[in-house]
PQR file with spaces between the fields and no chain letter, atoms N, CA, C, O and H, PARSE charges and radii, in Angstrom:
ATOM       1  N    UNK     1       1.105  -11.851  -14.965 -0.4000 1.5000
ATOM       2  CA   UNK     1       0.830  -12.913  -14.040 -0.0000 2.0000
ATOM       3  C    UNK     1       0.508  -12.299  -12.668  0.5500 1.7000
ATOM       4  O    UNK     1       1.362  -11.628  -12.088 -0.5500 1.4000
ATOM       5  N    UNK     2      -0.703  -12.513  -12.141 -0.4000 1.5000
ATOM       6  CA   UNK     2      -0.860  -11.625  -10.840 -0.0000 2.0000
ATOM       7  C    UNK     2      -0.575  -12.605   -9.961  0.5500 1.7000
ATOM       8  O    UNK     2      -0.850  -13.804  -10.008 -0.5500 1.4000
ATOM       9  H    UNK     2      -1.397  -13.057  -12.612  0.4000 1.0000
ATOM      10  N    UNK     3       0.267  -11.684   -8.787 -0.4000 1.5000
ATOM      11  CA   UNK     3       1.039  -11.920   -7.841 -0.0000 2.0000
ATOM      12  C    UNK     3       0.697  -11.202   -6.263  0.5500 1.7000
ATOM      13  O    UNK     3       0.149  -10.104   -6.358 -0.5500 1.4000
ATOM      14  H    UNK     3       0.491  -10.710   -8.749  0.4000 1.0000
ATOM      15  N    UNK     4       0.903  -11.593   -5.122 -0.4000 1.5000
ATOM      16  CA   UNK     4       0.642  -10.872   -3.952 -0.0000 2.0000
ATOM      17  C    UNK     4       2.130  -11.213   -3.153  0.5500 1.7000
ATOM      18  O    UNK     4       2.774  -12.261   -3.186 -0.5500 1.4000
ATOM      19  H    UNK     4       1.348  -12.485   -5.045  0.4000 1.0000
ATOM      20  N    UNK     5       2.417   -9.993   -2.456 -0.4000 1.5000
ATOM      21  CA   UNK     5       3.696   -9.805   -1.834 -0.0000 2.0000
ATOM      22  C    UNK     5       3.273   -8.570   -0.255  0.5500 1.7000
ATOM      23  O    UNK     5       2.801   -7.448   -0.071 -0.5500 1.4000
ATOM      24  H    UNK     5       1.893   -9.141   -2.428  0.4000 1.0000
ATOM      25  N    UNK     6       3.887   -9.853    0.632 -0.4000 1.5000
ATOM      26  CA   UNK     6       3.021   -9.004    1.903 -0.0000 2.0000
ATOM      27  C    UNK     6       4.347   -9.047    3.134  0.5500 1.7000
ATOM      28  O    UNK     6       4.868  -10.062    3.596 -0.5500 1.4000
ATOM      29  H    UNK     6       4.270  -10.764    0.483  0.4000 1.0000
ATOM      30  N    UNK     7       4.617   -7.843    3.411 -0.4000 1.5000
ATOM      31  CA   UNK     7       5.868   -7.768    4.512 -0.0000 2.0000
ATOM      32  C    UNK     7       5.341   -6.609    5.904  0.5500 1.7000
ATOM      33  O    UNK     7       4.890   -5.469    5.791 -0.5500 1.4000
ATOM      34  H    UNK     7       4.193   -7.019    3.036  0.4000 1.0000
ATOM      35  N    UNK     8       5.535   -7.203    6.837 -0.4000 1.5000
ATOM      36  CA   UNK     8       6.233   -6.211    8.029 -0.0000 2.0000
ATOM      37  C    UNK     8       7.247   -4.868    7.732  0.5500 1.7000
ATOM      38  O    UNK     8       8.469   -4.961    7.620 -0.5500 1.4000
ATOM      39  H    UNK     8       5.901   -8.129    6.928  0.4000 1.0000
ATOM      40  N    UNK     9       6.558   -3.749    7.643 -0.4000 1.5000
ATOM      41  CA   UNK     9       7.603   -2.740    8.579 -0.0000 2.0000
ATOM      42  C    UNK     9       7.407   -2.272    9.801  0.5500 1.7000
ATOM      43  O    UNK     9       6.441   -2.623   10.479 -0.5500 1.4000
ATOM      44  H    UNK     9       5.565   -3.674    7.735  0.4000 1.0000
ATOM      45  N    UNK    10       8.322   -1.414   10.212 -0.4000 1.5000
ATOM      46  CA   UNK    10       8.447   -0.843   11.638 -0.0000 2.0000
ATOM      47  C    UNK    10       7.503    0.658   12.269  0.5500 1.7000
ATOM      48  O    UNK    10       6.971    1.031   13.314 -0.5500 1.4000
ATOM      49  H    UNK    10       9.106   -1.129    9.661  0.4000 1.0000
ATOM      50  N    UNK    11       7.751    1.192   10.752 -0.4000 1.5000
ATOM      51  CA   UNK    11       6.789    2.464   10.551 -0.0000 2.0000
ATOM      52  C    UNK    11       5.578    2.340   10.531  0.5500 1.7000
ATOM      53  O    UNK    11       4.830    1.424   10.191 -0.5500 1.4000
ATOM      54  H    UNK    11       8.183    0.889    9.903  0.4000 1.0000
ATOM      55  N    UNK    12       5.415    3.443   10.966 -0.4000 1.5000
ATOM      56  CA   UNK    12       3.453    3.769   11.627 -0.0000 2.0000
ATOM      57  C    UNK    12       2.953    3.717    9.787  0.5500 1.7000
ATOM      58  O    UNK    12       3.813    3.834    8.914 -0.5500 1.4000
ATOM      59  H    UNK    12       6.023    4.188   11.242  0.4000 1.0000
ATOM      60  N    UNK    13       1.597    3.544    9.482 -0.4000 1.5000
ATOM      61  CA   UNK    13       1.092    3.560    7.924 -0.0000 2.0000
ATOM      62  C    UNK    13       1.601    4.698    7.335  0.5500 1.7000
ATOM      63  O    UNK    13       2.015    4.934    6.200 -0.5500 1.4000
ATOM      64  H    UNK    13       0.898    3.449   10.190  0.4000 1.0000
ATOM      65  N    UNK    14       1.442    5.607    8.725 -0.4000 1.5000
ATOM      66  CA   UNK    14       1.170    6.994    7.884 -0.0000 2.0000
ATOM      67  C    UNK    14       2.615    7.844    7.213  0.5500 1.7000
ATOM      68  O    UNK    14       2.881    8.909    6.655 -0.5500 1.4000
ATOM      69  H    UNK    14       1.106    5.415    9.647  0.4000 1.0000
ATOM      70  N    UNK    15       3.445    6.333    7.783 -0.4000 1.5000
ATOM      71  CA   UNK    15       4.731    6.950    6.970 -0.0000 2.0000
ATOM      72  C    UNK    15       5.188    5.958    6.217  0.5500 1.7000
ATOM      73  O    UNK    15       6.342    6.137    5.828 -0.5500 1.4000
ATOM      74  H    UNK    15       3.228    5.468    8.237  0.4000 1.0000
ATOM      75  N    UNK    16       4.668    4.956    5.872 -0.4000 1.5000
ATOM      76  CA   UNK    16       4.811    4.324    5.025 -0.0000 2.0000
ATOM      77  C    UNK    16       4.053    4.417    3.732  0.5500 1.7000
ATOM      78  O    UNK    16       4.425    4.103    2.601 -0.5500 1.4000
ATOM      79  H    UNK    16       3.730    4.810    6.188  0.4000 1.0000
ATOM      80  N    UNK    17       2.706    5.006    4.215 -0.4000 1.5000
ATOM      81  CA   UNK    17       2.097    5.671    3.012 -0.0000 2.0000
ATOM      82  C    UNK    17       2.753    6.732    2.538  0.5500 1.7000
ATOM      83  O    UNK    17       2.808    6.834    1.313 -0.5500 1.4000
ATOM      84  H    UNK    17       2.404    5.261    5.133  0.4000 1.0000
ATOM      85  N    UNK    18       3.243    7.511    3.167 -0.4000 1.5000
ATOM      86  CA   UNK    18       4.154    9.004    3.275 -0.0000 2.0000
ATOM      87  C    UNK    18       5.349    8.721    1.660  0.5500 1.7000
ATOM      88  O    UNK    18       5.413    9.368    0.615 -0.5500 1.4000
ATOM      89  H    UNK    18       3.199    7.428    4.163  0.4000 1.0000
ATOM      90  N    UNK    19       6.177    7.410    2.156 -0.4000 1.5000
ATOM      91  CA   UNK    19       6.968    6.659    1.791 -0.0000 2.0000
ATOM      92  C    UNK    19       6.709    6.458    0.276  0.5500 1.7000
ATOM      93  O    UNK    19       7.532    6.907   -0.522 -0.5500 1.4000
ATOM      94  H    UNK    19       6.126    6.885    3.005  0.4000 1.0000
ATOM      95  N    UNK    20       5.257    5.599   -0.292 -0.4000 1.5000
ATOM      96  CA   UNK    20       4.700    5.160   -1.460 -0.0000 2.0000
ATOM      97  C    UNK    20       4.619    6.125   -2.167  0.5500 1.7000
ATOM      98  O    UNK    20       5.176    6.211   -3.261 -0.5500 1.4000
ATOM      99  H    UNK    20       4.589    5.235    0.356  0.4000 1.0000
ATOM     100  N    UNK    21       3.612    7.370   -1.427 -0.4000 1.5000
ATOM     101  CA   UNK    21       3.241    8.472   -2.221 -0.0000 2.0000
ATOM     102  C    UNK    21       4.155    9.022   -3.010  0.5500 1.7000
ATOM     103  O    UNK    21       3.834    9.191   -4.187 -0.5500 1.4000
ATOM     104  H    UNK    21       3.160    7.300   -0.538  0.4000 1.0000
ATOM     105  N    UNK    22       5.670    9.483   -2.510 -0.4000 1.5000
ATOM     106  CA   UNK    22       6.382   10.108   -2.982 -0.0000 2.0000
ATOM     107  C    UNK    22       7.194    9.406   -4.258  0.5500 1.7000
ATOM     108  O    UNK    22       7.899    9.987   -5.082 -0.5500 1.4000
ATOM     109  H    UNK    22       5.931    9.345   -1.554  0.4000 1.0000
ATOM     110  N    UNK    23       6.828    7.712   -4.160 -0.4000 1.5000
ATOM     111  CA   UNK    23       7.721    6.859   -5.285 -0.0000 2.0000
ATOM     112  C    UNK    23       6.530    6.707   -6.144  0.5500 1.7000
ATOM     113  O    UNK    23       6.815    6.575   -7.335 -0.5500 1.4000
ATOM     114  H    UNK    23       6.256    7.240   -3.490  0.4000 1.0000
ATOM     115  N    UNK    24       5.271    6.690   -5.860 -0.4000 1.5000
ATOM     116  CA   UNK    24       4.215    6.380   -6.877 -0.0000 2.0000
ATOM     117  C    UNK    24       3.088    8.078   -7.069  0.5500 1.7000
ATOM     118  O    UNK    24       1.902    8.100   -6.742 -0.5500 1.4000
ATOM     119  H    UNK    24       5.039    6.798   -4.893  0.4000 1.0000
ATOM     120  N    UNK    25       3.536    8.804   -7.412 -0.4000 1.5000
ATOM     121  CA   UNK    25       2.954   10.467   -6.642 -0.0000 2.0000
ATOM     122  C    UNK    25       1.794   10.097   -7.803  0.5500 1.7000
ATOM     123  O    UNK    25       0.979   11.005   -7.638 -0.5500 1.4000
ATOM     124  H    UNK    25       4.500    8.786   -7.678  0.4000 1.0000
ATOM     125  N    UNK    26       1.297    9.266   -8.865 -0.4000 1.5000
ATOM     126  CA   UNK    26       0.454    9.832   -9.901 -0.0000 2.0000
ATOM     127  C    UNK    26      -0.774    8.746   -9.278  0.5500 1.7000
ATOM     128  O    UNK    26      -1.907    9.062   -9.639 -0.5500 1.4000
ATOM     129  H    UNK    26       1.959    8.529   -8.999  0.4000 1.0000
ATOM     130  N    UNK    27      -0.686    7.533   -8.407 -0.4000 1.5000
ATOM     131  CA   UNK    27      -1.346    6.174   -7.782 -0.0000 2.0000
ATOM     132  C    UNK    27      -2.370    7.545   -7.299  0.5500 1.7000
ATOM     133  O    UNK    27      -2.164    8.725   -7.017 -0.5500 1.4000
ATOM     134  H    UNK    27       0.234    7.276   -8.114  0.4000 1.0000
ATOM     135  N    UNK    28      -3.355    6.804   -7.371 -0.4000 1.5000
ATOM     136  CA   UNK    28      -4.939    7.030   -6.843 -0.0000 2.0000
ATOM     137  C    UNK    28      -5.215    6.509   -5.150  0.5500 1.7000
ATOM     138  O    UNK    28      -4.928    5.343   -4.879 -0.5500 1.4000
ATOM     139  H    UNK    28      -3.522    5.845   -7.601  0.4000 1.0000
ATOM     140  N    UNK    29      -5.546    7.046   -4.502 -0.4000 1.5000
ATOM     141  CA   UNK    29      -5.457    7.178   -3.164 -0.0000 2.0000
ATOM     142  C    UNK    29      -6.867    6.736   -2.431  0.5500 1.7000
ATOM     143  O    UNK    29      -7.901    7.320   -2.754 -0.5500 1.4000
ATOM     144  H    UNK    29      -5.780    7.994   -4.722  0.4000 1.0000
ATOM     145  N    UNK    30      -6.884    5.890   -1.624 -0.4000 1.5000
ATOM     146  CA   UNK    30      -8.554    5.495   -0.924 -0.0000 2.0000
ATOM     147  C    UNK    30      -8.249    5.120    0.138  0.5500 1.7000
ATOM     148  O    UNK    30      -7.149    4.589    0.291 -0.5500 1.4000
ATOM     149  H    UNK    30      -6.043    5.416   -1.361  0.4000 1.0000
ATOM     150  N    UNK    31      -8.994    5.255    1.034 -0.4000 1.5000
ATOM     151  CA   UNK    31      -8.870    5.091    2.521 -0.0000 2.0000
ATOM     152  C    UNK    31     -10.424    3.766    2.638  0.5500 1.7000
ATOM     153  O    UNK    31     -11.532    3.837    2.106 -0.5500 1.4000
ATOM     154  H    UNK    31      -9.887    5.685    0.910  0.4000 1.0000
ATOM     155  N    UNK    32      -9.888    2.790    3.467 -0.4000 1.5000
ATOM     156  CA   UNK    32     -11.465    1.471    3.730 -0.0000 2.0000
ATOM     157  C    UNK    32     -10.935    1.411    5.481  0.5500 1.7000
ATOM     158  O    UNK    32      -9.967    0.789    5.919 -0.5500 1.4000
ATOM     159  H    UNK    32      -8.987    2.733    3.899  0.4000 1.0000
ATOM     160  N    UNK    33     -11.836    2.199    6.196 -0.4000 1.5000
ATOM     161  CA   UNK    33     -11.929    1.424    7.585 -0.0000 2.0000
ATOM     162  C    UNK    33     -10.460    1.790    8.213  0.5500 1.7000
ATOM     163  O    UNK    33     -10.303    2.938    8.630 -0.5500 1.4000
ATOM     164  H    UNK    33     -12.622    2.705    5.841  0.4000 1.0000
ATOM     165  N    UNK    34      -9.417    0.888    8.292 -0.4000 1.5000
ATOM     166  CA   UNK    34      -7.918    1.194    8.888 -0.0000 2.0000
ATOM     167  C    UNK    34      -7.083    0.851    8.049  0.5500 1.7000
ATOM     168  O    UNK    34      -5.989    0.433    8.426 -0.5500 1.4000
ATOM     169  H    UNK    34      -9.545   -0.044    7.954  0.4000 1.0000
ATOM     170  N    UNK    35      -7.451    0.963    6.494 -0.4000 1.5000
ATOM     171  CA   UNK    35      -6.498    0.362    5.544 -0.0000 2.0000
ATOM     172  C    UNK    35      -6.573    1.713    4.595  0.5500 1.7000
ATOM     173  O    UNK    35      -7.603    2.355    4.391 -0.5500 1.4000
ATOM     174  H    UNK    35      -8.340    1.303    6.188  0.4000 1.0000
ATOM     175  N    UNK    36      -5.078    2.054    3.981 -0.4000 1.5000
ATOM     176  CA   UNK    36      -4.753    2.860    3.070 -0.0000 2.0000
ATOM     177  C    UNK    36      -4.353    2.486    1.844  0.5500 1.7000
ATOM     178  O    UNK    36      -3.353    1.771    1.777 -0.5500 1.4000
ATOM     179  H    UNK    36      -4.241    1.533    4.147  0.4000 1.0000
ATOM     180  N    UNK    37      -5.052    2.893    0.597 -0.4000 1.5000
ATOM     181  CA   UNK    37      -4.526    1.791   -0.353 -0.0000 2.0000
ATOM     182  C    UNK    37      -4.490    3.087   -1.601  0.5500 1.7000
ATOM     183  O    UNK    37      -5.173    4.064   -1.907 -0.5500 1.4000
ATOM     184  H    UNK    37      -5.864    3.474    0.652  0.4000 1.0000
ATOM     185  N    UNK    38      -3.117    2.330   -2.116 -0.4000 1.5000
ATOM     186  CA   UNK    38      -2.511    2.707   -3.290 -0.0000 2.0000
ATOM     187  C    UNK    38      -3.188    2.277   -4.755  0.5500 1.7000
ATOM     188  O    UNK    38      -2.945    1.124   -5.113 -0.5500 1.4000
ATOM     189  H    UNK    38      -2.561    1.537   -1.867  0.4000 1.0000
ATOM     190  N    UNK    39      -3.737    2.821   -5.340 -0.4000 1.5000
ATOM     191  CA   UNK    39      -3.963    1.812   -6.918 -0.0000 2.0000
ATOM     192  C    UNK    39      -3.026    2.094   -7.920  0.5500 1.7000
ATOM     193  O    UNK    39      -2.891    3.317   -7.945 -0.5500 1.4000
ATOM     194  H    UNK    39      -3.935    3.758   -5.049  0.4000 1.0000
ATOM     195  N    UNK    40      -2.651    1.811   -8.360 -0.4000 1.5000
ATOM     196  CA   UNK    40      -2.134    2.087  -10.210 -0.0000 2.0000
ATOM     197  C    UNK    40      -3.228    3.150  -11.132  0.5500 1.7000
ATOM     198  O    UNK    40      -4.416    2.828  -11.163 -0.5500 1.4000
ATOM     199  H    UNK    40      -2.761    0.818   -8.340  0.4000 1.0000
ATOM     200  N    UNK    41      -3.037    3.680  -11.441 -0.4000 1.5000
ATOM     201  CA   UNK    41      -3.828    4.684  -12.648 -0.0000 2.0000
ATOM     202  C    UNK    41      -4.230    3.468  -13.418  0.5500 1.7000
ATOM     203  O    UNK    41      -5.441    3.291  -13.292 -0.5500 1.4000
ATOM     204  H    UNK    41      -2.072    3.941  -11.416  0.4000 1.0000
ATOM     205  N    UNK    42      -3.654    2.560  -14.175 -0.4000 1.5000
ATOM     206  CA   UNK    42      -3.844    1.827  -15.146 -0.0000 2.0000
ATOM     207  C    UNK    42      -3.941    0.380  -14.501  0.5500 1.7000
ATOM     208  O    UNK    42      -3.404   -0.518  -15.150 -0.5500 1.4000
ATOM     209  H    UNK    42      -2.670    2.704  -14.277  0.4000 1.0000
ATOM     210  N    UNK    43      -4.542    0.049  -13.335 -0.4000 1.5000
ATOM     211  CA   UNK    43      -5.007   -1.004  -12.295 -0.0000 2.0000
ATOM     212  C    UNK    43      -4.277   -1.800  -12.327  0.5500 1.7000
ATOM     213  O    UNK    43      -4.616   -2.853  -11.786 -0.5500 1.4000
ATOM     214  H    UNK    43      -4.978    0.779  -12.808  0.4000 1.0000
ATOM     215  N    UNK    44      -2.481   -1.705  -13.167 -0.4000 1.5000
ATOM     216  CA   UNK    44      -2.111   -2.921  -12.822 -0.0000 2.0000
ATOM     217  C    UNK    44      -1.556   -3.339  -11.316  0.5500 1.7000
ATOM     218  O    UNK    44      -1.547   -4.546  -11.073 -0.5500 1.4000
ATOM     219  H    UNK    44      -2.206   -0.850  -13.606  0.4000 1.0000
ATOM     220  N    UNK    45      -1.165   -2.569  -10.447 -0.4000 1.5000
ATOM     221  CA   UNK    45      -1.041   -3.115   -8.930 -0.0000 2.0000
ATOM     222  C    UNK    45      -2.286   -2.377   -8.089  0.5500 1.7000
ATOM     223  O    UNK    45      -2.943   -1.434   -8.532 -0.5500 1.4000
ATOM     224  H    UNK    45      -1.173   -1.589  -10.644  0.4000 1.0000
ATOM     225  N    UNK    46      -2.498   -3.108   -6.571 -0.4000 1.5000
ATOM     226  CA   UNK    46      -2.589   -2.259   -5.562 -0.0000 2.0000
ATOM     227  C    UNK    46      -2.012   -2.258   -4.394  0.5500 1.7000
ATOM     228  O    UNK    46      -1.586   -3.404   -4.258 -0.5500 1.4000
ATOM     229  H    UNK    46      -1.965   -3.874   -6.211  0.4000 1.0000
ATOM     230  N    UNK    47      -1.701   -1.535   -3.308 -0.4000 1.5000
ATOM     231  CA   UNK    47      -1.021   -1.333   -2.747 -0.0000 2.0000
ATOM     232  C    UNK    47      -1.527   -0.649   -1.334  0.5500 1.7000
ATOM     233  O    UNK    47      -1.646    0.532   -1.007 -0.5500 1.4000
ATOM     234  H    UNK    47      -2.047   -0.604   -3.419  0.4000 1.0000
ATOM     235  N    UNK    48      -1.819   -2.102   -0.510 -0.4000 1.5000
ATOM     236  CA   UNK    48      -2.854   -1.401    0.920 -0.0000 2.0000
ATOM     237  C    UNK    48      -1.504   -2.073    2.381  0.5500 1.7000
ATOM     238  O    UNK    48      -0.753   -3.005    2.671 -0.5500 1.4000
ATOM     239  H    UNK    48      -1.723   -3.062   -0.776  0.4000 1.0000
ATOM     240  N    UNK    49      -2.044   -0.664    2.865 -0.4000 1.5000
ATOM     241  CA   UNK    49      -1.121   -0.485    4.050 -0.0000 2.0000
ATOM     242  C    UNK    49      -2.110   -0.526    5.308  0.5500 1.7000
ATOM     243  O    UNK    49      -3.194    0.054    5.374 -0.5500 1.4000
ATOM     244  H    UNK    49      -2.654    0.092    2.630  0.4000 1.0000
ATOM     245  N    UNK    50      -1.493   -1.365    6.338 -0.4000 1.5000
ATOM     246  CA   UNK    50      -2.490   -1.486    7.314 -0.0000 2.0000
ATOM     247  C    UNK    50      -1.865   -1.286    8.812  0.5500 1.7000
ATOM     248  O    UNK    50      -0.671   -1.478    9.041 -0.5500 1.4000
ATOM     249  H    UNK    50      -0.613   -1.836    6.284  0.4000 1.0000
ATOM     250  N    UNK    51      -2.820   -0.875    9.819 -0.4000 1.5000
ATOM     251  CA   UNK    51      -1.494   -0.985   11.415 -0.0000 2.0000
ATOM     252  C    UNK    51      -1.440   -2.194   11.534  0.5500 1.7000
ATOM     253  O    UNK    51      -2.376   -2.836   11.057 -0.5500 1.4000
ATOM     254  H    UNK    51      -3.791   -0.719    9.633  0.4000 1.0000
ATOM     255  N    UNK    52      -0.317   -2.927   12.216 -0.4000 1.5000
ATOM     256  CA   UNK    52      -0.314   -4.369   12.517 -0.0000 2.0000
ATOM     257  C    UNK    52       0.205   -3.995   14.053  0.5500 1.7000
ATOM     258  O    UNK    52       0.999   -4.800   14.538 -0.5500 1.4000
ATOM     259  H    UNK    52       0.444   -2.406   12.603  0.4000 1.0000
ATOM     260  N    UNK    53      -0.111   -3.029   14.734 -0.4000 1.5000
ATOM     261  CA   UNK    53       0.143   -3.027   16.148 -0.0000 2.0000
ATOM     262  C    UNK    53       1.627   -2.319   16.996  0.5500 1.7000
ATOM     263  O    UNK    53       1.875   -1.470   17.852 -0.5500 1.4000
ATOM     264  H    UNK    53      -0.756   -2.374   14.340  0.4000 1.0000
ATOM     265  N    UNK    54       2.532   -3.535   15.904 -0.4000 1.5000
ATOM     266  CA   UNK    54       4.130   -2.763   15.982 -0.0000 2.0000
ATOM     267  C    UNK    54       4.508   -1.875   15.084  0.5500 1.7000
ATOM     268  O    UNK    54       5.648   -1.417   15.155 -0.5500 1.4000
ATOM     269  H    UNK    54       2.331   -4.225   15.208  0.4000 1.0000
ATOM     270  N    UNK    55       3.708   -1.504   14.168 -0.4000 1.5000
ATOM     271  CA   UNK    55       4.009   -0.521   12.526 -0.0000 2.0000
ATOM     272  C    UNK    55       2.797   -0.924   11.561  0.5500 1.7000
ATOM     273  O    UNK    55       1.573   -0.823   11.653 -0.5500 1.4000
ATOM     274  H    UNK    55       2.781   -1.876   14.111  0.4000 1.0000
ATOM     275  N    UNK    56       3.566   -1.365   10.713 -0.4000 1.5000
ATOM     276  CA   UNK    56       2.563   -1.458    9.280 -0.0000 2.0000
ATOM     277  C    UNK    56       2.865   -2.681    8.628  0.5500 1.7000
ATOM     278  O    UNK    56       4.022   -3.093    8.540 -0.5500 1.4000
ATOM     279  H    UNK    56       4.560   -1.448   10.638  0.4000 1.0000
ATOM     280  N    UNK    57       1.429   -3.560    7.956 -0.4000 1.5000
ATOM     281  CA   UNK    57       1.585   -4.607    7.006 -0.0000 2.0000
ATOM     282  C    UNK    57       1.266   -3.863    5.984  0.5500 1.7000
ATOM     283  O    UNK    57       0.496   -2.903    6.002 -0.5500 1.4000
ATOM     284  H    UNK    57       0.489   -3.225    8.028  0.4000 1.0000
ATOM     285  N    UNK    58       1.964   -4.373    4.902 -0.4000 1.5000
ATOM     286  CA   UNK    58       1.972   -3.812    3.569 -0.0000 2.0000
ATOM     287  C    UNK    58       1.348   -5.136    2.569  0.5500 1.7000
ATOM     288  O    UNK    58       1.674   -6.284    2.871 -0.5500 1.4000
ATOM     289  H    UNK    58       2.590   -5.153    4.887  0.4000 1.0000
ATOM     290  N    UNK    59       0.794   -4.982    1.841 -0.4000 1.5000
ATOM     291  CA   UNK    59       0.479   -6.228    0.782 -0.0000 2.0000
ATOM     292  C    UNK    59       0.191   -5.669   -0.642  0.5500 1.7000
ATOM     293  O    UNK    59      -0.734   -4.867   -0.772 -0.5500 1.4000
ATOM     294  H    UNK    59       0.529   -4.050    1.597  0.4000 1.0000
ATOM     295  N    UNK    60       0.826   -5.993   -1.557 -0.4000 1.5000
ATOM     296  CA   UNK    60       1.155   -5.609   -2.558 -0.0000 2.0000
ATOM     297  C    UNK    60       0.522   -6.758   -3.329  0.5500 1.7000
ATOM     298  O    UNK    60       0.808   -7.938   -3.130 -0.5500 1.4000
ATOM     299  H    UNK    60       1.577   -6.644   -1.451  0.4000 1.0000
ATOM     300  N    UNK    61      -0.728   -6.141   -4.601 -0.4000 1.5000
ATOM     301  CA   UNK    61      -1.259   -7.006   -5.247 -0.0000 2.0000
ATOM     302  C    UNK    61      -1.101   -6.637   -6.746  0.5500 1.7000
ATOM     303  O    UNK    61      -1.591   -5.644   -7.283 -0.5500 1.4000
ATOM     304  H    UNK    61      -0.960   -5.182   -4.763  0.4000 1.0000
ATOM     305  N    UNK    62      -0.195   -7.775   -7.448 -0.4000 1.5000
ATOM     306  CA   UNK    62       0.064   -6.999   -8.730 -0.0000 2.0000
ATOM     307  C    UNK    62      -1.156   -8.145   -9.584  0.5500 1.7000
ATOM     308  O    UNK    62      -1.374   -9.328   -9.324 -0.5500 1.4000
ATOM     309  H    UNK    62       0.203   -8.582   -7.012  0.4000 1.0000
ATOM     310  N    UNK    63      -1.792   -7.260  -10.655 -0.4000 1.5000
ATOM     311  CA   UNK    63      -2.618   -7.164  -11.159 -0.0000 2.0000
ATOM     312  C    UNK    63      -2.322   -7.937  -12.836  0.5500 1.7000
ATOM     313  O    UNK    63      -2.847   -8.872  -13.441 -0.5500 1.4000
ATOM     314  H    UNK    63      -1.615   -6.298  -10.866  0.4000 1.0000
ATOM     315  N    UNK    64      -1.421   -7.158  -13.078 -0.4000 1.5000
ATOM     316  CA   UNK    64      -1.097   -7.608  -14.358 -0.0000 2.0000
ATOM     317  C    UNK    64       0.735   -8.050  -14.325  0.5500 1.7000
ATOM     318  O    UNK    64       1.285   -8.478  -15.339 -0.5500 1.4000
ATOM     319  H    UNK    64      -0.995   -6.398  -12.586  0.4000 1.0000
C-alpha cells in the first residue's frame, strides 16, 4: 500500500543523509537541484532529504 511520511529535523541534509546512508548503505544515491534522495535497490521506498532553512525535511515515499 503506498504511503508518504514527511517530518522536520534539526540537522543540516548532509547529516541526515550521513544518518540514512549508514542504516540503508546498499540504497542508490541521486542528487536533483537541493534535494538528496535515497531509493531502494528494489524501488520499494524513496527517501528525499531537503534544507527547510532550520535543518532538513525528510519525506519518505513507500512504494510498495
Amino acid at each position: 500500500m503506498p504511503a508518504t511520511l514527511s517530518y522536520f529535523a534539526p540537522q543540516s541534509p548532509q547529516q541526515v543523509l550521513a544518518f540514512y546512508r549508514a542504516q540503508f548503505s546498499d540504497a542508490q544515491f541521486s542528487q536533483s537541484k537541493d534535494q538528496q534522495i535515497l531509493e531502494d535497490p528494489a524501488r520499494h521506498w524513496v527517501l528525499v532529504i531537503s534544507n527547510d532553512g532550520q535543518g532538513s525535511q525528510v519525506d519518505i515515499l513507500v512504494k510498495q
